[in-house]
C-alpha positions as a printed Julia matrix, in Angstrom:
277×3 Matrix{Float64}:
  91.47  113.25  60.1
  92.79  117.08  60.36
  96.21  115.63  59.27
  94.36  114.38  56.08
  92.73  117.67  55.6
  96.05  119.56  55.97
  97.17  117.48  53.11
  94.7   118.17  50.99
  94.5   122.16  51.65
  98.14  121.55  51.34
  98.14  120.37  48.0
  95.52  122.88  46.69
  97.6   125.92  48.46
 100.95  125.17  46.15
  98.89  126.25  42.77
  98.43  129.61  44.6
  94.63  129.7   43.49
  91.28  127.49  42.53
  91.34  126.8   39.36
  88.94  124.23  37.17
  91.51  123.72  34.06
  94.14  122.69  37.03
  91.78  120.21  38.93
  90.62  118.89  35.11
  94.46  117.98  34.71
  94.86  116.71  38.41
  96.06  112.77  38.47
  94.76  112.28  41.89
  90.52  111.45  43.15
  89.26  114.76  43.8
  86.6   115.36  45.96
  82.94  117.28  45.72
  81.15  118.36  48.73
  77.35  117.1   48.14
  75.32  120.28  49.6
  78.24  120.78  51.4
  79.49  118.43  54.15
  75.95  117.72  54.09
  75.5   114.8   56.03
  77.14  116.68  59.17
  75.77  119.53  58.82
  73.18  121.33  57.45
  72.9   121.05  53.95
  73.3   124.09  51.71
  74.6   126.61  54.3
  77.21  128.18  54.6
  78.3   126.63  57.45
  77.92  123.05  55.61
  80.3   124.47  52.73
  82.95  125.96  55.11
  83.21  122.26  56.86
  83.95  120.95  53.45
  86.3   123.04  52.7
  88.1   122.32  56.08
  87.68  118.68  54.86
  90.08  119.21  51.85
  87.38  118.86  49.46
  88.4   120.31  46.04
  84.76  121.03  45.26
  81.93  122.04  47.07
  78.05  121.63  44.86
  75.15  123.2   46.06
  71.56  124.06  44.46
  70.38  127.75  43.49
  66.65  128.71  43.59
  65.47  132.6   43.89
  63.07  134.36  46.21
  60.27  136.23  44.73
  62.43  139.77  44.81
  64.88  137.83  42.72
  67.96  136.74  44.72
  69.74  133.13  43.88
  69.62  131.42  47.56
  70.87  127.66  48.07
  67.85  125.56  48.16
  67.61  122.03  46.59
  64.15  121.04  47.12
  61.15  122.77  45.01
  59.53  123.79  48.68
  60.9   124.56  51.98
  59.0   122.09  54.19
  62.05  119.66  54.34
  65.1   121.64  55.45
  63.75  124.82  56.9
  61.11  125.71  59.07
  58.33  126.81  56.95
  56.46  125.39  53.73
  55.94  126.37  50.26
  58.15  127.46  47.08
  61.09  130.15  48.44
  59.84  132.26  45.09
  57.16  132.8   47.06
  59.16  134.84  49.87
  61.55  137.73  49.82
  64.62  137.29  50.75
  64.24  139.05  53.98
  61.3   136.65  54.91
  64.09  133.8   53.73
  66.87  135.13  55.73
  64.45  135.19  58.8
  63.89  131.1   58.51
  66.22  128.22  60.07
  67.58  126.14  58.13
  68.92  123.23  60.28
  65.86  120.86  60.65
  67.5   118.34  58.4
  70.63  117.06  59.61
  72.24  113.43  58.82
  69.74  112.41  56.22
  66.88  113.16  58.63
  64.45  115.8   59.39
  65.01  116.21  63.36
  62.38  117.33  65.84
  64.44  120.43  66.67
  66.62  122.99  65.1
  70.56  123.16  66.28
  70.65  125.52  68.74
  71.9   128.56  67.01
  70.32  129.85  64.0
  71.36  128.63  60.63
  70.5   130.74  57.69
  69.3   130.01  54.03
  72.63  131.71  52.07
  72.27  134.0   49.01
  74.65  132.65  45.87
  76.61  136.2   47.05
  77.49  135.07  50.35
  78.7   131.77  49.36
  80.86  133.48  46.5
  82.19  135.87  48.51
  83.19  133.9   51.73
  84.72  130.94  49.41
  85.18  131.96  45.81
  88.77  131.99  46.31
  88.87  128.95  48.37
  87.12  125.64  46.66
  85.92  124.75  43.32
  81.91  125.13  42.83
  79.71  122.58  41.13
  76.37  125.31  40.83
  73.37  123.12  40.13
  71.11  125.72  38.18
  66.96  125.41  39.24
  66.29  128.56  38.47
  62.43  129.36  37.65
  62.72  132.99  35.99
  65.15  134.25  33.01
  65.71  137.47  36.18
  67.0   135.3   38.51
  69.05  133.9   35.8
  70.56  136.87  34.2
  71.62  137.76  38.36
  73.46  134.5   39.23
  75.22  135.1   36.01
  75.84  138.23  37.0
  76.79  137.42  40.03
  79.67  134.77  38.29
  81.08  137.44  36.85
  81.18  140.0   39.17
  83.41  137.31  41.24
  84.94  135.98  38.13
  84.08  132.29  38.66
  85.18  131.53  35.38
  88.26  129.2   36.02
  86.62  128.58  39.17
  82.74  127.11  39.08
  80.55  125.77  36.91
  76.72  125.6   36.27
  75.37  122.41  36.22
  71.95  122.82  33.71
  69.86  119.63  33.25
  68.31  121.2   29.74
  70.16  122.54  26.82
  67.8   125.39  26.1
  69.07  126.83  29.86
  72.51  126.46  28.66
  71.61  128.45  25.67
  69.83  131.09  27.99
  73.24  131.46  30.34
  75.03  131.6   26.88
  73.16  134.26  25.62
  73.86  136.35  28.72
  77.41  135.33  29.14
  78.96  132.68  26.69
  82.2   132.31  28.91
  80.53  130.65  31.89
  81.3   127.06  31.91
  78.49  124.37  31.92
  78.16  121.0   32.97
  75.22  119.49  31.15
  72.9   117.18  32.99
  70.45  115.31  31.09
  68.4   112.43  32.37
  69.77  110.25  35.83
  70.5   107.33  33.29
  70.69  109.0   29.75
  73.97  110.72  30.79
  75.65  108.24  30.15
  74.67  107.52  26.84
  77.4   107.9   23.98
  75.34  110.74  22.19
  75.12  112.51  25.41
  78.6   112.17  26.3
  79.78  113.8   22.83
  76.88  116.35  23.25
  78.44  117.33  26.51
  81.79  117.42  24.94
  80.99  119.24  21.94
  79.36  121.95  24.03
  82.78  122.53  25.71
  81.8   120.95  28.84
  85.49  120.07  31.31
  83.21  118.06  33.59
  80.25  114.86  33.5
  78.62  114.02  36.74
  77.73  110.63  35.62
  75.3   108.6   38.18
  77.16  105.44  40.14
  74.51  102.78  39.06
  75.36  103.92  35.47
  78.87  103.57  35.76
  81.04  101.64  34.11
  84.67  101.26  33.1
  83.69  101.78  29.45
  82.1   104.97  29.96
  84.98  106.17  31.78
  87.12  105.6   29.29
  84.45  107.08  26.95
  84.63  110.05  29.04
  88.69  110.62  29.29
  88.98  110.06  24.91
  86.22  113.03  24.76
  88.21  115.13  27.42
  85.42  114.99  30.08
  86.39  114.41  34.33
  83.99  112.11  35.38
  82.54  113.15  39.13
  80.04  110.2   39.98
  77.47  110.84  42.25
  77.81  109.28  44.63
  78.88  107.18  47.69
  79.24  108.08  51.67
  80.53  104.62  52.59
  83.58  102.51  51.66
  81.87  100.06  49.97
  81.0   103.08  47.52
  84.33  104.55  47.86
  85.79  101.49  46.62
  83.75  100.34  43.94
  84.44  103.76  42.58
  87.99  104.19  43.13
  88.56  100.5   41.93
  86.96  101.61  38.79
  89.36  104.6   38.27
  86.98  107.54  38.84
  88.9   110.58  38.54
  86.06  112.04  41.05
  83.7   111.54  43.69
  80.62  113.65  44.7
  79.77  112.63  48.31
  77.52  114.25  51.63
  80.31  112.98  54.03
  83.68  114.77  52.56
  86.16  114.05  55.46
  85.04  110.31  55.32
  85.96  110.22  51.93
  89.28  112.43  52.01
  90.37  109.86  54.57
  90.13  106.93  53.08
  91.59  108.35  49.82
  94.97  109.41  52.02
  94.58  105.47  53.11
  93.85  103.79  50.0
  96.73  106.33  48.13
  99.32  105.73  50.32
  98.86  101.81  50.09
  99.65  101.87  46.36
């Protein structure tokens, strides 16, 4: 398996640098990072997106919610109760009351009875950009509660100049129209309802708002919305499959990408199923 991950890292190391319109173009399966390499790790830490990226995944997604002083932290869940070892909404804490949490209770698709041993923080949107802005794609799922918290994770894009680099994934149009109005160079994946997204009219909607990427749902799929997809000059990334049963429905279909919790699993049997061809 670190064979297959030199491979990949490899391949993304020739282009000198991340870059979305290069991975739009790619011919090969790429690879997102579900939380991270979420089902070994914890999910949405740091430490889950740095195993990904030692996977060879060309993307890593994770989910941005604020604290109550305003900081975008990597938090899927509305609460804390699940992942971390405390309850309620994290816009209820401060970041320093966030920072002092642990955020390994939930490992391999269970909440455990114990942490990991060591301390695993909540990450701020900053750390993640810094530490790996240079290093993998980023699929930024947007729950975002205030239009502060907002206007910082934009800024915050910027500032690292994500903009060939990450996208925002928004499930409503009027947020994409709020980022816009801040900063209308960020690029957006829109994300409308599990099953609506892969209507036609939402396809072309995505398209005609400039969107490079669809993260169409695996139940949904189909070969004819694939194709739909490629004529309107969207890269499908289905979510999503941890097993090769999923791997290859998906791959037999001709899914230019894969959104998965287990990323080395999945950059293996790519290597496999590529080199048989």
């Amino acid at each position: 398996m670190e064979s297959v991950s030199f491979l990949r890292k490899a391949m993304n190391a020739k282009t000198n640098a991340v870059s979305l319109a290069r991975l739009h173009e790619e011919e090969r399966t790429l690879v997102t990072a579900h939380r991270g390499n979420s089902l070994e790790y914890p999910e949405n830490t740091l430490l889950a997106m740095e195993k990904a990226v030692e996977a060879g995944a060309d993307f890593i997604e994770f989910d941005l919610r604020s604290t109550s002083d305003g900081v975008p932290i990597l938090l899927h869940d509305e609460t804390l109760k699940r992942t971390a070892d405390a309850d309620g909404r994290p816009e209820e804490r401060t970041l320093a009351e966030i920072k002092a949490l642990n955020a390994s209770w939930f490992r391999r698709m269970l909440r455990r009875s114990a942490p990991l041993p060591e301390k695993v923080e909540i990450p701020t949107f900053e750390e993640i950009l810094s530490a790996l802005g240079d290093k993998v794609a980023m699929n930024i799922q947007v729950y975002l509660s205030t239009p502060a918290a907002l206007a910082e994770a934009c800024r915050l894009y910027r500032k690292y100049d994500m903009y060939d680099k990450g996208y925002m994934t928004i499930a409503q149009e009027e947020v994409v129209e709020a980022v816009w109005a801040i900063d209308r160079d960020i690029a957006v994946c829109l994300t409308p309802g599990w099953r609506e997204r892969v209507d036609e009219a939402n396809m072309r909607r995505c398209a005609e708002l400039g969107c490079r990427f669809f993260q169409p749902i695996r139940e949904t799929l189909t070969a004819e919305k694939l194709e739909l997809a490629s004529s309107l000059g969207l890269r499908a990334n289905a979510f999503f499959a941890d097993a090769e049963t999923g791997f290859a429905f998906l791959y037999g279909m001709g899914t230019p990408g894969i959104m998965t919790n287990a990323p080395a699993r999945l950059v293996e049997w790519l290597e496999q199923a590529e080199s048989e061809q």
